[in-house]
C-alpha positions in Angstrom: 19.9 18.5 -12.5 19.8 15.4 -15.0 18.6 12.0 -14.5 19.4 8.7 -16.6 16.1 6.8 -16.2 16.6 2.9 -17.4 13.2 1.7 -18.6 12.1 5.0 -18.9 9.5 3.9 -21.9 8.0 1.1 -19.4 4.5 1.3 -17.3 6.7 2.6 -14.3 9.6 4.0 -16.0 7.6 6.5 -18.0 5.5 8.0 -14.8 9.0 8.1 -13.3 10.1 10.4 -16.2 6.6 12.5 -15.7 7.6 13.0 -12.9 11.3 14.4 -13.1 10.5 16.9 -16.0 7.7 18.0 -13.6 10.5 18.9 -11.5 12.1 20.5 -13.6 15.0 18.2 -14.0 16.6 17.3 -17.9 15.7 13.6 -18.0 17.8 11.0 -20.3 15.9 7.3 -21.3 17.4 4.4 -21.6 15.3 2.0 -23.6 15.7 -1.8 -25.4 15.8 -1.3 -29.3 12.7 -3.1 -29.4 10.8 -1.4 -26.7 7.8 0.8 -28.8 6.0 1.1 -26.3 4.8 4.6 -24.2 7.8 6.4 -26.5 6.2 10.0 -25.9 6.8 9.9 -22.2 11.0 10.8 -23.4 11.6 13.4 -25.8 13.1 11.8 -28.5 16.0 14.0 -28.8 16.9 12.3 -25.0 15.8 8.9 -25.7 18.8 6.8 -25.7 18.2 2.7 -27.2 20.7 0.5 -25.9 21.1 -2.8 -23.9 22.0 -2.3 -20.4 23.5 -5.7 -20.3 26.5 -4.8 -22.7 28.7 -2.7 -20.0 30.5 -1.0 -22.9 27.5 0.5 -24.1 26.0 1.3 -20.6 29.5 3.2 -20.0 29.3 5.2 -23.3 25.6 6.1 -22.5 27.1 7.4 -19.2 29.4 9.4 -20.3 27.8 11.4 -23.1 25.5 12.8 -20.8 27.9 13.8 -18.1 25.6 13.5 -15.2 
């Protein structure tokens, strides 16, 4: 199973990721550009920066990882 997790490198997000890959599922991030902050909680090859406010983006995010 995969997962798209938006704020995934947030205080709730990143437990929320923990969580998934403890279940075994392949887990995709979603974070701001800026966000630095609890970056190890996503692997970095699945850590995806972009603003969820741009619907283009969002869609294009979406639809790379064929969930």
């Amino acid at each position: 199973m995969k997962a798209l997790v938006i704020g995934s490198t947030g205080m709730i997000g990143s437990e929320f990721v923990r969580s998934l890959r403890n279940k075994k599922y392949e887990v995709f991030g979603i974070a701001r550009p800026t966000s630095t902050s609890r970056l190890n909680a996503v692997a970095d090859k699945s850590l995806i920066y972009c603003d969820i406010l741009d619907e283009g983006s969002l869609e294009k995010v979406i639809s790379s990882i064929k969930c």
